[in-house]
C-alpha positions as CSV (number, residue, x, y, z in Angstrom):
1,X,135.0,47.6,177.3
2,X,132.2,46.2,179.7
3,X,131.4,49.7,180.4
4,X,130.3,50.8,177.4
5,X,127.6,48.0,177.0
6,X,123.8,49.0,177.5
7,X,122.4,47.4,180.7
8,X,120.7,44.0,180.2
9,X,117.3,44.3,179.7
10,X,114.3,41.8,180.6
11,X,110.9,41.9,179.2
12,X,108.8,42.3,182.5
13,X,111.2,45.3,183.2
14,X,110.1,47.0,180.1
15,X,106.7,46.3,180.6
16,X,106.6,48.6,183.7
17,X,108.1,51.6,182.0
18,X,106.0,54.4,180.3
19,X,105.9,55.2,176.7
20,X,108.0,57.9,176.8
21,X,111.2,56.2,178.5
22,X,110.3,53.2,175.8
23,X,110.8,56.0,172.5
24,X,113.9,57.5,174.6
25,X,115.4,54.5,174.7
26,X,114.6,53.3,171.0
27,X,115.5,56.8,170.0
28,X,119.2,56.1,171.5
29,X,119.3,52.9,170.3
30,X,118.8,54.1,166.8
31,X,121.2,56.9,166.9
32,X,123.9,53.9,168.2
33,X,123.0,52.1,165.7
34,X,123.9,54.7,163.3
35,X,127.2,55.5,165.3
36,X,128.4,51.8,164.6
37,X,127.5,51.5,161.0
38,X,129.8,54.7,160.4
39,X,132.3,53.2,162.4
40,X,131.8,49.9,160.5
41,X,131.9,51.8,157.1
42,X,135.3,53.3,158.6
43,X,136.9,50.1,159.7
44,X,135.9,48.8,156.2
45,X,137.3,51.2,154.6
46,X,140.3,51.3,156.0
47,X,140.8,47.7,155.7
48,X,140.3,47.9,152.3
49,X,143.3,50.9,152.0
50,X,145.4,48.0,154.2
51,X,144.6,45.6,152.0
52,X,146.5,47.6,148.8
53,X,149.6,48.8,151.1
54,X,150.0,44.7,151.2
55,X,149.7,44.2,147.5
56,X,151.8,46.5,146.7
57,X,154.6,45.9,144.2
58,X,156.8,47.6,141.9
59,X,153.8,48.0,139.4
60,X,152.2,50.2,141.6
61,X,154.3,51.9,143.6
62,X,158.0,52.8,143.9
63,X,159.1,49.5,145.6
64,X,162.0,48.0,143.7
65,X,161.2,44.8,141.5
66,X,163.6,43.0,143.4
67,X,160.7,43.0,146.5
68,X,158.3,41.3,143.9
69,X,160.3,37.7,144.4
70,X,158.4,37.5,147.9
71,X,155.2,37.3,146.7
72,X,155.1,33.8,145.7
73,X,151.6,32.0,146.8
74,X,151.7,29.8,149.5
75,X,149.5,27.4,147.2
76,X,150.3,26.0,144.0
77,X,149.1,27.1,141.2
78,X,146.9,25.7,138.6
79,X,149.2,24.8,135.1
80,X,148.0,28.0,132.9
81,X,146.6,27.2,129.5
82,X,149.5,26.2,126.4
83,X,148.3,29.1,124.3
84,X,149.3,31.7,127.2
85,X,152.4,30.0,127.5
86,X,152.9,29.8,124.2
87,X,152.3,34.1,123.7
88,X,154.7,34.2,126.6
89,X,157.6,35.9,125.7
90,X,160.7,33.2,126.6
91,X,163.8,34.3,128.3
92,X,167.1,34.7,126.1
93,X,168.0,36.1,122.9
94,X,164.5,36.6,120.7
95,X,164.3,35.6,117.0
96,X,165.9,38.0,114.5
97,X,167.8,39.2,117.4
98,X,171.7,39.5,115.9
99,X,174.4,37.2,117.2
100,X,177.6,38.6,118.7
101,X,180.1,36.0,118.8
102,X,183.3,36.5,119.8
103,X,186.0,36.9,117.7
104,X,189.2,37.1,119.5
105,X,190.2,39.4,122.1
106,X,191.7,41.8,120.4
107,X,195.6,40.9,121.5
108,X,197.8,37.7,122.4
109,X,200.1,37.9,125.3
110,X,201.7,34.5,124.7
111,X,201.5,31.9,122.5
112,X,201.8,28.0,123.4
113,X,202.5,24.8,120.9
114,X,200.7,22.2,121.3
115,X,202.3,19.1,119.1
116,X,201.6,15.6,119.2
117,X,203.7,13.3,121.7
118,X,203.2,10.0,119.9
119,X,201.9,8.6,116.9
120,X,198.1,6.9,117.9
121,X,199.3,4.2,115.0
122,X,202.7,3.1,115.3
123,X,203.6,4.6,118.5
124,X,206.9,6.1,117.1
125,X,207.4,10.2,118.8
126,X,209.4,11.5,115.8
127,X,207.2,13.8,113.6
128,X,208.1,15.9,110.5
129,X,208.9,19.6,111.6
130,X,206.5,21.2,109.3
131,X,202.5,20.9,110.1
132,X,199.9,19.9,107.6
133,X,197.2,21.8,110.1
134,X,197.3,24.5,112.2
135,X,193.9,25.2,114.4
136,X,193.7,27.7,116.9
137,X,191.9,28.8,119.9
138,X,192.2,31.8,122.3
139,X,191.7,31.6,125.6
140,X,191.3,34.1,128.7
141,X,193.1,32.3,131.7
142,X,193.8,33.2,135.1
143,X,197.9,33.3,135.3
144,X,198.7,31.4,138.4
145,X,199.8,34.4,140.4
146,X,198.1,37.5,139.1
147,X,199.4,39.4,142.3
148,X,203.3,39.1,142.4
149,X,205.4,40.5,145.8
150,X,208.1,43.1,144.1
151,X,211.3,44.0,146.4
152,X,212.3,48.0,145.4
153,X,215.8,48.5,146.2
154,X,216.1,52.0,145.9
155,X,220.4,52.7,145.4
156,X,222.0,55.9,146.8
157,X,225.4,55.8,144.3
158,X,228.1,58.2,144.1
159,X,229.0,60.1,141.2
160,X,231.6,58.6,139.3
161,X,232.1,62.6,137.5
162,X,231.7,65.0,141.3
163,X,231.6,62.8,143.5
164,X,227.9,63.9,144.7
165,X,225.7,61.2,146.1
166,X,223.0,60.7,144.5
167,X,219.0,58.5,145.7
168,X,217.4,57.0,142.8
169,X,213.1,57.8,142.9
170,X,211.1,55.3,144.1
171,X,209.2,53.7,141.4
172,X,205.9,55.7,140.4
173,X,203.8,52.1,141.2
174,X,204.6,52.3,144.3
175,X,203.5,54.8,147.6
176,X,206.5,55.3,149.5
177,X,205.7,53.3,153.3
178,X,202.5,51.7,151.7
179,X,202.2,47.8,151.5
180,X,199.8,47.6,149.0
181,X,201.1,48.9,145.3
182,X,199.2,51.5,143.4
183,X,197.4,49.8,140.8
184,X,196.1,47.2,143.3
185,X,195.0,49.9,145.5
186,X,192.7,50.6,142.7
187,X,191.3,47.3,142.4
188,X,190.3,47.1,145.8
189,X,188.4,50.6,145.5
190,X,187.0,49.2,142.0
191,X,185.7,45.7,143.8
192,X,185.0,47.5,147.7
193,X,182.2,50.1,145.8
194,X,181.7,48.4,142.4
195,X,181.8,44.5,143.5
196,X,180.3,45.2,146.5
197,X,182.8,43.0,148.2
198,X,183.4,43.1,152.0
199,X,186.6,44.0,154.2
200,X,186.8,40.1,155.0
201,X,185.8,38.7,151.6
202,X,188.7,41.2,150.1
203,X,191.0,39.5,152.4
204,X,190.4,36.2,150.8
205,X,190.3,37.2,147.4
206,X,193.8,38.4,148.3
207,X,194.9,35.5,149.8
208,X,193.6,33.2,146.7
209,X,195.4,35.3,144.4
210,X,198.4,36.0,145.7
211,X,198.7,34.1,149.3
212,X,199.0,37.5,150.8
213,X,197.6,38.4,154.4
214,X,196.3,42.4,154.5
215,X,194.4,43.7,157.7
216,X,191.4,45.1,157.8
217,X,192.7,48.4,159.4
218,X,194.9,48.7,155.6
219,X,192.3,47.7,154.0
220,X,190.2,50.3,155.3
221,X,192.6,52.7,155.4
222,X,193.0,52.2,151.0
223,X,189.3,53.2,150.5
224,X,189.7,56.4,152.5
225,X,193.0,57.1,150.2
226,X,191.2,56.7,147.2
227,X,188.2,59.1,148.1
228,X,190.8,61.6,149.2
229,X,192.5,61.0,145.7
230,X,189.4,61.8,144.3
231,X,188.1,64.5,146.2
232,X,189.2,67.1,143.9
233,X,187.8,65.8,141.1
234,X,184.7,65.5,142.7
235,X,184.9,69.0,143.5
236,X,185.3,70.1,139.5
237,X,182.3,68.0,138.7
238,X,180.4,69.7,140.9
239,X,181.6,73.2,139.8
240,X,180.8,72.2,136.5
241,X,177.3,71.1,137.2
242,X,176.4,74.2,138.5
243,X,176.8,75.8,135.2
244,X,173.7,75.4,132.7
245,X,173.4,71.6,132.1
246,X,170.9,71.0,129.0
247,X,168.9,68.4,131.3
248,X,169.6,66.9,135.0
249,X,167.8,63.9,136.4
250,X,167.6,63.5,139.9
251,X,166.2,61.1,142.5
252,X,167.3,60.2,146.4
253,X,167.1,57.5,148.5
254,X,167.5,56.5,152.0
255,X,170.6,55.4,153.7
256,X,171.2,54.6,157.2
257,X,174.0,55.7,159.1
258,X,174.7,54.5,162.8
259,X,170.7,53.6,163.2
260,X,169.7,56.9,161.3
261,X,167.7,57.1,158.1
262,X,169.9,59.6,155.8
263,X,169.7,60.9,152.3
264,X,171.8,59.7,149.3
265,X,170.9,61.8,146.2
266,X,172.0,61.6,142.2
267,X,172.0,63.9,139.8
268,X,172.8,62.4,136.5
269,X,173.1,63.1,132.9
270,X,174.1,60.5,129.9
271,X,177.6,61.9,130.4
272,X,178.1,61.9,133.8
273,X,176.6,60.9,137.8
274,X,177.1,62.7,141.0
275,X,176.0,61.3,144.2
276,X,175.4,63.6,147.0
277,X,175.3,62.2,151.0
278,X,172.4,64.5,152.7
279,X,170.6,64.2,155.9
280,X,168.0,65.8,154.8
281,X,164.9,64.8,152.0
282,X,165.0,69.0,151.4
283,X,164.9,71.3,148.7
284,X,168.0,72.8,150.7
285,X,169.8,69.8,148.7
286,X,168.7,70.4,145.5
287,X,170.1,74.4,146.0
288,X,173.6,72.9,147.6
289,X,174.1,71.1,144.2
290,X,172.5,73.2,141.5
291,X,172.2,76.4,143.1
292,X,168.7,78.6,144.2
293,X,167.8,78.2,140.6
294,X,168.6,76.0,137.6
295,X,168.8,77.4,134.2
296,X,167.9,73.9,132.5
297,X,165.5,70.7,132.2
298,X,165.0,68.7,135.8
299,X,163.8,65.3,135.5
300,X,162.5,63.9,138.4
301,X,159.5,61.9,140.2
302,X,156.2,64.2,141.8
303,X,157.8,64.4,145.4
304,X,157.4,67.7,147.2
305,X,161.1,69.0,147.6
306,X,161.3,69.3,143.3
307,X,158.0,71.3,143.3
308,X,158.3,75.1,143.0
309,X,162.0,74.7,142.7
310,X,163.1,77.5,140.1
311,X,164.0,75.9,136.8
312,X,163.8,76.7,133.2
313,X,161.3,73.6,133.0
314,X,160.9,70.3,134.6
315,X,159.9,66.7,132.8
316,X,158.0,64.4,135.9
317,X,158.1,60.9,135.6
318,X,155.4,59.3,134.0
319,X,155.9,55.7,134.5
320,X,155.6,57.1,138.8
321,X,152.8,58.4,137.1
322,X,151.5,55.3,136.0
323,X,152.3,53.3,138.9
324,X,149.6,55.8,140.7
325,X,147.2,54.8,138.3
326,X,147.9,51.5,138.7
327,X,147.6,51.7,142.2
328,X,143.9,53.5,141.9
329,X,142.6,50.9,140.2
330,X,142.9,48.6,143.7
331,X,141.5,51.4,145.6
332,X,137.9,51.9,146.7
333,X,136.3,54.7,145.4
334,X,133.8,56.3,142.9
335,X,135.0,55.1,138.6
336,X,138.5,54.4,140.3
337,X,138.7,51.6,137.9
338,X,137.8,53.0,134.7
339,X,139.3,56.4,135.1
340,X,142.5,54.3,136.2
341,X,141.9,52.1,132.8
342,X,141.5,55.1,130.9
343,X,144.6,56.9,132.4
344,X,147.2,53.6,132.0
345,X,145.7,53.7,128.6
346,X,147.2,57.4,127.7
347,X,150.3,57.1,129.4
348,X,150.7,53.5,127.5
349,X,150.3,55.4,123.9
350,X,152.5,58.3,125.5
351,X,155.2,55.2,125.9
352,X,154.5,53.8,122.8
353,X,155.0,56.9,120.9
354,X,157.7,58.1,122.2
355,X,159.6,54.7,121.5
356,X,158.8,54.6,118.1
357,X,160.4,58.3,117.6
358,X,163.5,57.3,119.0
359,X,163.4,54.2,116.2
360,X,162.8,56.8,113.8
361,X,163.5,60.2,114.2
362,X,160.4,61.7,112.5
363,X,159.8,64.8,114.1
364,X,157.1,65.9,111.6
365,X,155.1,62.7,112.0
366,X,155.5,62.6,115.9
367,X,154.8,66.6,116.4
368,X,151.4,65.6,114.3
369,X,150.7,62.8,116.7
370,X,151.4,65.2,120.0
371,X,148.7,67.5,118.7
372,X,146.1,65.3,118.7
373,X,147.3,63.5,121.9
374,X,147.1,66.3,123.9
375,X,143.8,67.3,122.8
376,X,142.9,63.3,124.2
377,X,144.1,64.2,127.6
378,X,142.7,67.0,128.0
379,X,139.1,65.9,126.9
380,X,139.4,62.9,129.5
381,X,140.3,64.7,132.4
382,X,137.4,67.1,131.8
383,X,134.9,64.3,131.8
384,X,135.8,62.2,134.7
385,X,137.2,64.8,136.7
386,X,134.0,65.7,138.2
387,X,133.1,62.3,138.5
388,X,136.3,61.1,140.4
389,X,136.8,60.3,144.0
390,X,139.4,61.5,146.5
391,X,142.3,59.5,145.2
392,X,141.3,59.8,141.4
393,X,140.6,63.5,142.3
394,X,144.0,64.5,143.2
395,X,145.6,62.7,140.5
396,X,143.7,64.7,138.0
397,X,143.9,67.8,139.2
398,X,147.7,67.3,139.4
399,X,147.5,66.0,135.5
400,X,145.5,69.4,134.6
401,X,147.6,71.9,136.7
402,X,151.2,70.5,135.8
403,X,150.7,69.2,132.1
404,X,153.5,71.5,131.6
405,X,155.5,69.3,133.3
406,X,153.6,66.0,132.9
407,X,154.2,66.8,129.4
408,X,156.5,69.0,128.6
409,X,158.5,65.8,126.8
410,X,155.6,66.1,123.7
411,X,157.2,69.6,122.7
412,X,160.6,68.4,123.3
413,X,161.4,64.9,122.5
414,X,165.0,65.2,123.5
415,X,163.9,65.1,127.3
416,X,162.7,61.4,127.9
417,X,159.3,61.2,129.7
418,X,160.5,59.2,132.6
419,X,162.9,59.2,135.2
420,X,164.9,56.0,134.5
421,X,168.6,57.1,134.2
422,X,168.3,58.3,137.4
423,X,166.6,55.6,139.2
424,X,168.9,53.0,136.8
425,X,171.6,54.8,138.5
426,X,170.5,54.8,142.3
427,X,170.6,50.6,141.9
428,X,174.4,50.1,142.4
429,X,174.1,52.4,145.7
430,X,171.3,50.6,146.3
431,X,173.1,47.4,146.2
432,X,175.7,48.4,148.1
433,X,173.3,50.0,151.1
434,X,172.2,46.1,151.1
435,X,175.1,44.8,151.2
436,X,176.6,46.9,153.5
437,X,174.1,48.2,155.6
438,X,174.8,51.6,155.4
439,X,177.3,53.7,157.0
440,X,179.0,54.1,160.4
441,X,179.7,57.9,160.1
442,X,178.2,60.6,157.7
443,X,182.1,61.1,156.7
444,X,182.1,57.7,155.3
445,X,178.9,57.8,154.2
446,X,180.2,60.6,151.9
447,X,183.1,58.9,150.7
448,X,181.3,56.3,149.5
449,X,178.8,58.7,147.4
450,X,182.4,60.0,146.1
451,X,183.7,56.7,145.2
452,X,180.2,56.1,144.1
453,X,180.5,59.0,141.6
454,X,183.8,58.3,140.2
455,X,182.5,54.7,139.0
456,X,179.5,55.8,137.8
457,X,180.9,58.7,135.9
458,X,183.5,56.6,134.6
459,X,181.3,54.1,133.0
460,X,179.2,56.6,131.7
461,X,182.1,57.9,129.5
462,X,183.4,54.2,128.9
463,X,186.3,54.7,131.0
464,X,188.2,52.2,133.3
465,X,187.4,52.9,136.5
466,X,190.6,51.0,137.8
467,X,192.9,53.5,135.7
468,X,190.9,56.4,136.9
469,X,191.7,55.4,140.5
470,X,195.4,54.9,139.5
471,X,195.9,57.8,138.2
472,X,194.1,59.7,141.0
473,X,196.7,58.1,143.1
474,X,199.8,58.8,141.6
475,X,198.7,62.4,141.1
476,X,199.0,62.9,145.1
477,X,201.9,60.9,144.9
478,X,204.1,62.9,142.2
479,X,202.7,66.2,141.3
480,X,204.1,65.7,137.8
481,X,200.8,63.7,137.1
482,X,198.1,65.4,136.3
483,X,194.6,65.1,139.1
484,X,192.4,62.8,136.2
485,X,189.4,64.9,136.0
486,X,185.4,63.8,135.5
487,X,184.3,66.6,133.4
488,X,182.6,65.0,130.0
489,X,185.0,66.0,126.7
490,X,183.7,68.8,124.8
């Protein structure tokens, strides 16, 4: 660092130089000086860009919300005004929203009689047999051994007609050499992938409800059985997908396996969810699943491996869109904020607009209002496009070269404009990743996007994921049941 500092000068030194060495040395002074204001413009700059990474939340960028919790201020804050507060939507049900009380479960597995012991007035216990009042009340309780042990005694008899011998079956709720019965199996799959519960914490919840010791190793050993149970209905749904879907949305997100980031992606519909294990971010994924070319509607965010894939069309994101916006408005640069402001604003009507034709379904009046929109987006990026900076630039340019697929929701309001059912879907994987920590091979790391798959699919079709798992099960057991499948009905 010393090195790079000009010599010290004294004044009776620079009175003995000439004139000449004197405008040298200005000169180079001036031309340093120039040097470090760039370099201070730079620094600047850059802070600046540092300064938005750091503010960063799920408003403007693709951070999940759940990230936002750790921005609380180290100071406390000033009480805000009673009129904000008072505008401020309060948590909970909102007025005019309808009740839904429960009425009943729907079915009584046992009644109990509850009559009085002893008379508050005389004390006598003798009461007439026939009520003058009857309330009641049900109630969901927790039967004090919902897991029960069952001994099968499987007889070999002889026939009392040939004189054959003859071995009953074991029962079908039961794997032959397996501790742990079928349907319980499937709980521990439902709470392992769905509850998020750990190897440990399953062994508790099995000694609480049944005073029953399991090992880890069985335990472990169940969720590989299930994803092998399921693998060939996995492999139907992803036979199936691969034929024209009307619309597919699809999103990825890291995983880590042994230390390494991997892939997990989802491709998802209303009707069903398949989860994909990848270690790659590629387009090679997209091709594995759908093939080199998909013959319907891809929803997805702007990243790189969806662009120039071959489809029939493709519906981006906007609310990523928006988040960018957002995000401009922190940034440095030439109208950042107003062209930001002005694009939030557009997207916001898109939002609005789109809402309100889902309430209700008036094509004519929404088609009218499309027209006039898109004439609004276009004037806007022609004016500030030439005035926008780097950042704004970019944006715009993207806006004017892919309205088609910006916007292709305008022409066809059946395809949403965002990318929500696939992102809403990602969060239980998500979740899991979290609690988990990933995976220790990339062969569990795909069972659990199988077993992932199967719950999601399952409660997309408002199916019990617990039966689904059962009946997976017994159809390796006893090829007289039928392999459930995860095709949507016709």
């Amino acid at each position: 660092m010393q090195k790079d500092l000009p010599p010290k000068l004294e004044s009776e030194t620079l009175r003995q130089l000439a004139t000449e060495q004197l405008v040298e040395m200005i000169i180079e002074q001036a031309n340093a000086i120039v040097q470090l204001k760039s370099k201070v413009i730079e620094l600047q700059q850059e802070i600046e860009k540092l300064k938005v990474s750091r503010d960063l939340d799920s408003t403007t960028s693709s951070k999940p919300p759940s990230g936002d919790i750790l921005k609380k201020p180290e100071n406390k804050q000033e009480d805000k005004p009673e009129e904000s507060e008072a505008a401020k939507r309060k948590p909970g049900g909102q007025p005019g929203h309808p009740g839904k009380t429960r009425k009943g479960f729907g079915r009584v597995d046992r009644f109990e009689i509850l009559r009085p012991q002893m008379c508050s007035c005389c004390g006598q216990r003798e009461f007439r047999a026939e009520p003058i009042k009857i309330e009641t009340q049900q109630v969901a309780q927790l039967v004090e051994r919902p897991i029960e042990i069952v001994e099968y005694q499987r007889y070999t008899c002889i026939c009392s007609e040939c004189g054959e011998t003859q071995t009953a079956e074991w029962s079908p709720e039961m794997v032959p050499g397996q501790d742990i019965g079928i349907r319980l199996q499937a709980f521990l799959g439902w709470i392992n992938n769905y509850g998020h519960l750990s190897y440990e914490k399953q062994q508790e919840l099995l000694w609480e409800l049944g005073e029953i010791e399991i090992g880890v190793g069985t335990l472990v050993a169940t969720n590989e059985r299930i994803d092998g149970a399921v693998a060939q209905s996995i492999d139907l749904l992803k036979e199936w997908i691969k034929q024209t879907q009307p619309n597919i949305h699809s999103d990825e997100t890291p995983w880590v396996v042994k230390g390494v980031k991997e892939w997990l992606w989802i491709f998802a519909n209303t009707d069903f969810a398949l989860f994909h294990a990848a270690d790659t971010r590629s387009r090679a994924e997209l091709e594995s699943l759908l093939g080199s070319s998909y013959e319907g509607v891809l929803s997805s965010d702007d990243y790189s491996a969806y662009n120039g894939y071959p489809v029939k069309a493709q519906q981006k994101c906007l609310a990523h869109l928006r988040r960018h916006f957002k995000k401009l408005i922190k940034l440095p640069g030439l109208n950042n904020q107003e062209i930001g402001a002005k694009f939030i604003n557009l997207i916001d009507e898109a939002f609005k607009n789109y809402a309100l034709f889902q309430q209700t379904q008036n094509i004519v009046e929404f088609l009218s209002w499309t027209s006039e929109f898109k004439t609004k987006v276009e004037s806007s990026i022609k004016i500030w496009i030439d005035k926008a900076g780097g950042e704004a630039s970019k944006l715009l340019r993207s806006l004017r070269n892919k309205a088609h697929q910006w916007w292709y929701f305008l022409d066809h309001p059946e395809i949403p404009p965002d990318n929500n059912l696939a992102e809403r879907t990602l969060r239980l994987a998500v979740t899991k990743r979290k609690v988990s920590g990933g995976s220790r091979s990339m062969e569990r790391f795909q069972d659990t996007a199988n077993l992932l798959t199967v719950i999601q699919t399952c409660r997309r079709q408002g199916r019990s994921v617990i039966e689904f798992f059962e009946q997976a099960i017994k159809a390796i057991v006893n090829t007289a049941v039928q392999t459930p499948s995860l095709i949507p009905p016709v």
